[in-house]
PQR file with spaces between the fields and no chain letter, atoms N, CA, C, O and H, PARSE charges and radii, in Angstrom:
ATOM       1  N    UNK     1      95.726   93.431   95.571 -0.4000 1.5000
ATOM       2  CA   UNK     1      96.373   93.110   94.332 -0.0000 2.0000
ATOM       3  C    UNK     1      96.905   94.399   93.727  0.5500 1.7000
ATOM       4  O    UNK     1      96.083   95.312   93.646 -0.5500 1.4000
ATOM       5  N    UNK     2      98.257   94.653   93.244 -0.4000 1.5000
ATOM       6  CA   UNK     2      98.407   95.712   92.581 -0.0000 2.0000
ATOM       7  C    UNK     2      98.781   95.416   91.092  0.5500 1.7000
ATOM       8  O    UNK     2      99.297   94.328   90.836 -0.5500 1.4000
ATOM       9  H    UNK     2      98.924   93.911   93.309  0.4000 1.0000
ATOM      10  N    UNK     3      98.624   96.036   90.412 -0.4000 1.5000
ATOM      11  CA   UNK     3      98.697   96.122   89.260 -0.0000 2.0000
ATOM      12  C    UNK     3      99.603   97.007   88.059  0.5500 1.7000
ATOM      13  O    UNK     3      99.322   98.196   87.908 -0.5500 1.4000
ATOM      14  H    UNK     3      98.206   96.920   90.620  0.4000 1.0000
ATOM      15  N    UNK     4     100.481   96.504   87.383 -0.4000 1.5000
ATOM      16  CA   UNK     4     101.488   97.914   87.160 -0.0000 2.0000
ATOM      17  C    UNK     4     100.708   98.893   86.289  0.5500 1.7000
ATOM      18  O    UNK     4      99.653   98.484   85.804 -0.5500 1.4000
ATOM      19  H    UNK     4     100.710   95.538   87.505  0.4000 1.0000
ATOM      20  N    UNK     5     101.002   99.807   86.103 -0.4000 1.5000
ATOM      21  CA   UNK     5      99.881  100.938   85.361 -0.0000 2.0000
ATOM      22  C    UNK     5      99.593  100.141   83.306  0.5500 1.7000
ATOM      23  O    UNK     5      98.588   99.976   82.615 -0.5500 1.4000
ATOM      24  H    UNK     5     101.859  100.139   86.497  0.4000 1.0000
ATOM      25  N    UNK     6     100.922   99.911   83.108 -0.4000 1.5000
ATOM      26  CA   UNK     6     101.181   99.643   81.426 -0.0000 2.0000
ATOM      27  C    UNK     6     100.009   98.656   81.246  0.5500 1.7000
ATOM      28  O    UNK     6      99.532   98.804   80.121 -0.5500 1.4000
ATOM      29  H    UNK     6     101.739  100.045   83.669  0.4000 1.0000
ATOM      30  N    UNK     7      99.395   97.728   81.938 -0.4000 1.5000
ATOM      31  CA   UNK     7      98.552   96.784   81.958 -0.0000 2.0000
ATOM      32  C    UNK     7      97.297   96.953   81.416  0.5500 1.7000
ATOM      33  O    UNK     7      96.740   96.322   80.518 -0.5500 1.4000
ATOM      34  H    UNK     7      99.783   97.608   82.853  0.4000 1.0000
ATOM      35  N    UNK     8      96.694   98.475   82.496 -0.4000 1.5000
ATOM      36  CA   UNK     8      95.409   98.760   82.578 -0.0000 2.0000
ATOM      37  C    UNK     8      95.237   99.919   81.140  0.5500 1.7000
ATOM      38  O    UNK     8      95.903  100.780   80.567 -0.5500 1.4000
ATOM      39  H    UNK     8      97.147   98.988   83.225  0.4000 1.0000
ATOM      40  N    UNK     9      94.278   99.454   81.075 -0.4000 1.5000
ATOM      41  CA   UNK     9      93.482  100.127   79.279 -0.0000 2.0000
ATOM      42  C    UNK     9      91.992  100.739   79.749  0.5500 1.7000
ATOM      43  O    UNK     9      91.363  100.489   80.777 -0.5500 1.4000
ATOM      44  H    UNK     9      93.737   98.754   81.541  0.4000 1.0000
ATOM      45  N    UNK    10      91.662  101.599   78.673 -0.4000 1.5000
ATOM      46  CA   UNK    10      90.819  101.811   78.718 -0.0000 2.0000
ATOM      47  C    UNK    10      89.308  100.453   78.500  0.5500 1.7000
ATOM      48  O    UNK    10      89.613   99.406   77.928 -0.5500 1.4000
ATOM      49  H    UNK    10      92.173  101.803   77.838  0.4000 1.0000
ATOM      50  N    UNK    11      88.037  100.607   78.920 -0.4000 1.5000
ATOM      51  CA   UNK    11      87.391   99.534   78.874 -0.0000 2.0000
ATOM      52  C    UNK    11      86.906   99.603   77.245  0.5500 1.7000
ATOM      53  O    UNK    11      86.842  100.677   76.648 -0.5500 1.4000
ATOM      54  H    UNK    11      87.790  101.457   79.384  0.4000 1.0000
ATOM      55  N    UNK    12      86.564   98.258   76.594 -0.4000 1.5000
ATOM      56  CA   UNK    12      86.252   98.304   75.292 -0.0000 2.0000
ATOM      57  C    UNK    12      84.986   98.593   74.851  0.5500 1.7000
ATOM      58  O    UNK    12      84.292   98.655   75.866 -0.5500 1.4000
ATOM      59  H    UNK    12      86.616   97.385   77.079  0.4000 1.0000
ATOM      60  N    UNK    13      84.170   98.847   73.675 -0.4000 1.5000
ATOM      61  CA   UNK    13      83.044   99.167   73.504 -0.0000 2.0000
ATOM      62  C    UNK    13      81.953   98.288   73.940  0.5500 1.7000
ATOM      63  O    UNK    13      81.732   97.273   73.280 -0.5500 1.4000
ATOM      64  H    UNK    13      84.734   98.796   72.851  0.4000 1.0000
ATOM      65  N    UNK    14      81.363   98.515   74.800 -0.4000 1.5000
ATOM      66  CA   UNK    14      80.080   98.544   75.037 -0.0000 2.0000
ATOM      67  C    UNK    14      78.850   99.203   75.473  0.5500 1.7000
ATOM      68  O    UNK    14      78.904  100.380   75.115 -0.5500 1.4000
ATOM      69  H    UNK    14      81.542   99.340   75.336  0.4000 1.0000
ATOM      70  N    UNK    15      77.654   98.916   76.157 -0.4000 1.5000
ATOM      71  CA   UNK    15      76.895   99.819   75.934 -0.0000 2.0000
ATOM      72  C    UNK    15      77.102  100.629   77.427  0.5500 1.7000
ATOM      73  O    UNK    15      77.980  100.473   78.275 -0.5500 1.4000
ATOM      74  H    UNK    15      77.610   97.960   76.447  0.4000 1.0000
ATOM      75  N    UNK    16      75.870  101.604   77.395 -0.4000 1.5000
ATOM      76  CA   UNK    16      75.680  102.733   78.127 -0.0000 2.0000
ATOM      77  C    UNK    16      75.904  101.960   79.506  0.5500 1.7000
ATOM      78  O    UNK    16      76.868  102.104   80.257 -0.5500 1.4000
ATOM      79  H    UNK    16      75.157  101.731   76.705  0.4000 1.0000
ATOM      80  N    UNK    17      75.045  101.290   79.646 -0.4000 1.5000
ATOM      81  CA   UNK    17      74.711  101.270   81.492 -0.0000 2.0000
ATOM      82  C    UNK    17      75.970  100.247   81.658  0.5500 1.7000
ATOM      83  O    UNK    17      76.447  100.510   82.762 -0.5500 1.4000
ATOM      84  H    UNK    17      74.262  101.173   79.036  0.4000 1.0000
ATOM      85  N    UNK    18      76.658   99.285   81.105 -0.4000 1.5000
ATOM      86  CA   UNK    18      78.191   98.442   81.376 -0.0000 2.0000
ATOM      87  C    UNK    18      79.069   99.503   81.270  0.5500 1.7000
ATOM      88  O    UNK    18      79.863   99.395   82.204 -0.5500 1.4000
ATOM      89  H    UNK    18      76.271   99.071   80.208  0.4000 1.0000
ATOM      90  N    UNK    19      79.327  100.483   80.594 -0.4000 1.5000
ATOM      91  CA   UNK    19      80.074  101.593   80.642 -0.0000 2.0000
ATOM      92  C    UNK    19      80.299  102.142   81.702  0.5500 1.7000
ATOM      93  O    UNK    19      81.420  102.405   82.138 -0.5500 1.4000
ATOM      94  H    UNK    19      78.682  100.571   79.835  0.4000 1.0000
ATOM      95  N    UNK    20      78.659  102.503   82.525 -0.4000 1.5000
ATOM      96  CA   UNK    20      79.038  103.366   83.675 -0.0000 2.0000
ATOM      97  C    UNK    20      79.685  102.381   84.726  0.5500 1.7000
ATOM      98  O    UNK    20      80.065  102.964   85.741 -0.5500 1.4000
ATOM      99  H    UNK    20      77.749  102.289   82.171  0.4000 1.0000
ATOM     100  N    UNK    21      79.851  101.291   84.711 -0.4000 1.5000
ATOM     101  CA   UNK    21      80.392  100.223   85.712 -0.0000 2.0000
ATOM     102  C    UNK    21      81.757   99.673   85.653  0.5500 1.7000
ATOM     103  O    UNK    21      82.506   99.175   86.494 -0.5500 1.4000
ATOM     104  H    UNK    21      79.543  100.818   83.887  0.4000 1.0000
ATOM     105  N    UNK    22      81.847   99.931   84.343 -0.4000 1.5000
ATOM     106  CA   UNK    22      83.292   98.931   83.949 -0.0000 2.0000
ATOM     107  C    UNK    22      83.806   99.908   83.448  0.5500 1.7000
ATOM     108  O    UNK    22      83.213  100.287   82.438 -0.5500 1.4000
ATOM     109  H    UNK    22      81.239  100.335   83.660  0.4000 1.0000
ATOM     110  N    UNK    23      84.867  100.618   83.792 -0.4000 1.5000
ATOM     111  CA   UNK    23      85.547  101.701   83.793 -0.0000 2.0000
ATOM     112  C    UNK    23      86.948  101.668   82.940  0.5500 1.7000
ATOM     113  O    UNK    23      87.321  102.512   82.125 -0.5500 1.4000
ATOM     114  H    UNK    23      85.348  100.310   84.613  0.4000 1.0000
ATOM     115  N    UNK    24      87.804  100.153   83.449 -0.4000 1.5000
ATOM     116  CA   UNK    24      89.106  100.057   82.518 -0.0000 2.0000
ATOM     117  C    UNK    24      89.053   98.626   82.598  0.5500 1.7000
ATOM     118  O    UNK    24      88.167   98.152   83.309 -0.5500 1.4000
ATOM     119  H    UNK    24      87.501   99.467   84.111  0.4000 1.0000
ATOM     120  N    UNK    25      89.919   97.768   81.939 -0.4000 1.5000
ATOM     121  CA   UNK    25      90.535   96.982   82.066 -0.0000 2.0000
ATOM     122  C    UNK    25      91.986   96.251   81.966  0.5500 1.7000
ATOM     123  O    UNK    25      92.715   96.250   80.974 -0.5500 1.4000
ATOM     124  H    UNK    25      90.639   98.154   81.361  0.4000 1.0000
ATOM     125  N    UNK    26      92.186   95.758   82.961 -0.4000 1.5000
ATOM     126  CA   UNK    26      93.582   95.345   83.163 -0.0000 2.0000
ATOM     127  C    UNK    26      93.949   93.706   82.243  0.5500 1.7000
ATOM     128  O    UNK    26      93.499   92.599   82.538 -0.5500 1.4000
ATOM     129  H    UNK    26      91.594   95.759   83.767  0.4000 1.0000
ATOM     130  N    UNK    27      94.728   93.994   81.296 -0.4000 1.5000
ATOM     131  CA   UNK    27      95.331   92.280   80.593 -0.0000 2.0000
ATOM     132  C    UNK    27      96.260   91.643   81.119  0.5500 1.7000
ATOM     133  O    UNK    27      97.102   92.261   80.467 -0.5500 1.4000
ATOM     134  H    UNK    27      95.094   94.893   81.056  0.4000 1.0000
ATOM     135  N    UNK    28      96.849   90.979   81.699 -0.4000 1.5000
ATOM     136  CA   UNK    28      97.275   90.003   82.296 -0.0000 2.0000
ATOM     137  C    UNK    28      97.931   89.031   81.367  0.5500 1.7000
ATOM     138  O    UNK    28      98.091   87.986   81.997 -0.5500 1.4000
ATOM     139  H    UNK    28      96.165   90.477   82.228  0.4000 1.0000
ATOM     140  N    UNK    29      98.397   88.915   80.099 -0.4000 1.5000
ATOM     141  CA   UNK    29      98.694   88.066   79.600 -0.0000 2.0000
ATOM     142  C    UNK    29      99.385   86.846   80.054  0.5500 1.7000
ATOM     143  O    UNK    29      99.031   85.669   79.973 -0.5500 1.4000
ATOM     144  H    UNK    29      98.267   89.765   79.588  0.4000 1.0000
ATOM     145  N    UNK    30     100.331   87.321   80.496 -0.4000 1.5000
ATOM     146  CA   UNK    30     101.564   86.307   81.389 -0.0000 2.0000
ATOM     147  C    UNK    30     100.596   84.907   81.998  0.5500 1.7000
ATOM     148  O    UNK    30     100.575   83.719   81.679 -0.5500 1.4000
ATOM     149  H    UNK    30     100.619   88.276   80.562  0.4000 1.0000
ATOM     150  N    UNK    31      99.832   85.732   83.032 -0.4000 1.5000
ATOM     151  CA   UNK    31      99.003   84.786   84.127 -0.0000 2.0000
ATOM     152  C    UNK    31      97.394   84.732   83.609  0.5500 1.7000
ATOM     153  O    UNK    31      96.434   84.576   84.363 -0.5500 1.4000
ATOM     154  H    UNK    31      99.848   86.698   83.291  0.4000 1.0000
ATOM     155  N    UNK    32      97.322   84.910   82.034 -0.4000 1.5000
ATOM     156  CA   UNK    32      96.480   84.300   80.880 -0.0000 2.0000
ATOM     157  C    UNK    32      94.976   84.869   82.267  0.5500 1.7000
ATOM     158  O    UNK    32      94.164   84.134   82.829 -0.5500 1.4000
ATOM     159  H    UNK    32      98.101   85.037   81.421  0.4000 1.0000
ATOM     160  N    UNK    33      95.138   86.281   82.381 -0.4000 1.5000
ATOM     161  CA   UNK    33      93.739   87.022   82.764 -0.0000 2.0000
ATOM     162  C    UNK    33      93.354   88.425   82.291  0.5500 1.7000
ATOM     163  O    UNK    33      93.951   89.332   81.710 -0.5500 1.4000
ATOM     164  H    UNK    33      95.798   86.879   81.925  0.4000 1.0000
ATOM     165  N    UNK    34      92.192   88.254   82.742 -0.4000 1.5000
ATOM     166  CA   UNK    34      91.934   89.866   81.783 -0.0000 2.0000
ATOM     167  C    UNK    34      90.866   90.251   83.375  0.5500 1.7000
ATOM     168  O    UNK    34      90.217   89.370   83.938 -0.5500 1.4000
ATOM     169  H    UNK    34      91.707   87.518   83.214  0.4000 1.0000
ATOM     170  N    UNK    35      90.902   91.575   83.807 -0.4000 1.5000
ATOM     171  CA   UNK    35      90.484   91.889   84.990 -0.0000 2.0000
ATOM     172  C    UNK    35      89.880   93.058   84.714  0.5500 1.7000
ATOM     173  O    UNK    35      90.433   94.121   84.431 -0.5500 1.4000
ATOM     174  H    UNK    35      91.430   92.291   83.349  0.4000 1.0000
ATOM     175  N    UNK    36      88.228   92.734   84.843 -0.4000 1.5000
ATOM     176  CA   UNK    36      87.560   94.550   84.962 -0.0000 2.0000
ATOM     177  C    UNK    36      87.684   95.214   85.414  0.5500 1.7000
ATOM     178  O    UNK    36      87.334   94.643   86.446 -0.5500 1.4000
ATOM     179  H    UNK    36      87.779   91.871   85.073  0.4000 1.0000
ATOM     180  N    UNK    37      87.975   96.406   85.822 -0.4000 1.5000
ATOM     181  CA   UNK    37      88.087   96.894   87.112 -0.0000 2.0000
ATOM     182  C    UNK    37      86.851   97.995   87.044  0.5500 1.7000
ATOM     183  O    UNK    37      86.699   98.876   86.198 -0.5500 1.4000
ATOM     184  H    UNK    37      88.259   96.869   84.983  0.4000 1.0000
ATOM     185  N    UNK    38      85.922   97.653   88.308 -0.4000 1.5000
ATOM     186  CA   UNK    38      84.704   98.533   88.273 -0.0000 2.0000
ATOM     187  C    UNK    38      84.208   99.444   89.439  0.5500 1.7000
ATOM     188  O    UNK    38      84.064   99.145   90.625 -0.5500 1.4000
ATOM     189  H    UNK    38      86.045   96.937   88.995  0.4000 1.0000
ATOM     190  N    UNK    39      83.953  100.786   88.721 -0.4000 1.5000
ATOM     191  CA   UNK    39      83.421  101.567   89.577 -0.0000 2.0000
ATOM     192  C    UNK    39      82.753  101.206   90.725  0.5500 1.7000
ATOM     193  O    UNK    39      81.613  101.636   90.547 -0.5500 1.4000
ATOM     194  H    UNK    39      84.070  101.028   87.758  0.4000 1.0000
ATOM     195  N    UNK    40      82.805  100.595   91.941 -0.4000 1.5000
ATOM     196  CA   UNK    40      81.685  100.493   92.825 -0.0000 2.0000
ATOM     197  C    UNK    40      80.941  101.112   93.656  0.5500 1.7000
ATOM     198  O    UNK    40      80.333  100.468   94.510 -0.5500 1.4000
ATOM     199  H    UNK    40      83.730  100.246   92.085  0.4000 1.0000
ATOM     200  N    UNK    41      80.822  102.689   93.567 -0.4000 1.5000
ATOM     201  CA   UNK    41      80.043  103.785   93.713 -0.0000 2.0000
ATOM     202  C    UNK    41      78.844  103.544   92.379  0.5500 1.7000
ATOM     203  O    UNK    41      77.816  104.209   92.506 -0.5500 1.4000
ATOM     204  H    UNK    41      81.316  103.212   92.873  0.4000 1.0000
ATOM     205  N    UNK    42      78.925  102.772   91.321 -0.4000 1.5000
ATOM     206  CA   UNK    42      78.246  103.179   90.315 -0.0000 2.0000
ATOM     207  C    UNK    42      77.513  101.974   90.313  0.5500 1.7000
ATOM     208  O    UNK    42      76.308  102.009   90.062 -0.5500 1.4000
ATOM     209  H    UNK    42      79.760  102.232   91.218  0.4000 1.0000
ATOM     210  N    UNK    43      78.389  100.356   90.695 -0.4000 1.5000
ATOM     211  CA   UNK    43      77.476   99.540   90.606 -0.0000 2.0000
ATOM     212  C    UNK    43      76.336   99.750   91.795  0.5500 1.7000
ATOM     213  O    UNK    43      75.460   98.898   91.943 -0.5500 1.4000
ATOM     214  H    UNK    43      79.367  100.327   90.899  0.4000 1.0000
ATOM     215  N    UNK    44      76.392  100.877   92.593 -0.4000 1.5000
ATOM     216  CA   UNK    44      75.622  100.732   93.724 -0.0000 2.0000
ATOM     217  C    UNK    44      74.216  101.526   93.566  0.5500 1.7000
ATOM     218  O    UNK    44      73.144  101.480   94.169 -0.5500 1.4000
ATOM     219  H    UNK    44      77.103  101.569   92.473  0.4000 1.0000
ATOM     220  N    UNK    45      74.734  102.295   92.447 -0.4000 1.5000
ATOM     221  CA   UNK    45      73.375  103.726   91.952 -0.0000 2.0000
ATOM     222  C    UNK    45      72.601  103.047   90.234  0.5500 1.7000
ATOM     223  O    UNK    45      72.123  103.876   89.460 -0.5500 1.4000
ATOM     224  H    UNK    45      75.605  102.332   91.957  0.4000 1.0000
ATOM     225  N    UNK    46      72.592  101.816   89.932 -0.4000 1.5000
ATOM     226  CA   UNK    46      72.177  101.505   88.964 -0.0000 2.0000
ATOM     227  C    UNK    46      70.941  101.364   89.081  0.5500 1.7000
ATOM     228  O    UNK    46      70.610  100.670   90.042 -0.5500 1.4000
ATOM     229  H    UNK    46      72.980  101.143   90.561  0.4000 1.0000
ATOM     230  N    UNK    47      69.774  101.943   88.184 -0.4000 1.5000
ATOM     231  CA   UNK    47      68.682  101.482   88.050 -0.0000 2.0000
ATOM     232  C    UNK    47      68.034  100.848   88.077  0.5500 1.7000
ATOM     233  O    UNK    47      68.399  100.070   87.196 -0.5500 1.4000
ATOM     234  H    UNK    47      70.043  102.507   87.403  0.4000 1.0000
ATOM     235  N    UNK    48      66.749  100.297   88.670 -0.4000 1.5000
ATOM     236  CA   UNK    48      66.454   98.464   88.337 -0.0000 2.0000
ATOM     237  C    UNK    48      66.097   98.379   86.428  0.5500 1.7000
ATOM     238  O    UNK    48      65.872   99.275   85.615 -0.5500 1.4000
ATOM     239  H    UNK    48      66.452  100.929   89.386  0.4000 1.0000
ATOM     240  N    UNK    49      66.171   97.142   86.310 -0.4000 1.5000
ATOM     241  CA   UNK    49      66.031   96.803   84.831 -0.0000 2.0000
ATOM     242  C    UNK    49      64.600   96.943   84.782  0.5500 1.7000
ATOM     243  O    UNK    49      63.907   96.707   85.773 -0.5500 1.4000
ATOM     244  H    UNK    49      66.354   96.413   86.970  0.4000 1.0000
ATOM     245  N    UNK    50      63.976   97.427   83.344 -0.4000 1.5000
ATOM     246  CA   UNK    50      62.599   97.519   83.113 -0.0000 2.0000
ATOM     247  C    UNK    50      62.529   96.111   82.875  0.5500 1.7000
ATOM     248  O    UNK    50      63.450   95.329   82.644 -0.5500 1.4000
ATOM     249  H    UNK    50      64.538   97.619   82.540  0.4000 1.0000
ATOM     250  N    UNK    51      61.228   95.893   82.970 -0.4000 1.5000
ATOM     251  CA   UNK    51      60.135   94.275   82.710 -0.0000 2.0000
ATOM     252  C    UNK    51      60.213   94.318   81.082  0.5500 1.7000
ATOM     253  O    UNK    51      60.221   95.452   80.602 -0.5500 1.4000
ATOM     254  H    UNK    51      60.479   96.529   83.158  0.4000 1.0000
ATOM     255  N    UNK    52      60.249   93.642   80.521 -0.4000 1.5000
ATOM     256  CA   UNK    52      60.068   93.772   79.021 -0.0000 2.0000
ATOM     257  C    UNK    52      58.509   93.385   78.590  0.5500 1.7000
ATOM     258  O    UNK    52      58.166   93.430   77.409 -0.5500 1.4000
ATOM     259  H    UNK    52      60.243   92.721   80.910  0.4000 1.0000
């Protein structure tokens, strides 16, 4: 899939550890999508979640 550059944005506020994963996002209005685009070096080094 390519994507033209004007599309892709920076990703919006959220927290620390979705940050390191979700890097930008692409809007799509036209074809009514919005597309994460994510680090997958980073989803691969994530921590396990603590037990609460």
């Amino acid at each position: 899939m390519r994507i033209a550059g004007e599309h892709i944005k920076p990703a919006p506020d959220m927290s620390d550890q979705q940050r390191r994963v979700i890097r930008r996002v692409a809007n799509l209005p036209q074809q009514r999508r919005m597309i994460l685009l994510l680090d997958a070096a980073q989803m691969l080094d994530v921590p396990p979640a603590r037990a609460a």
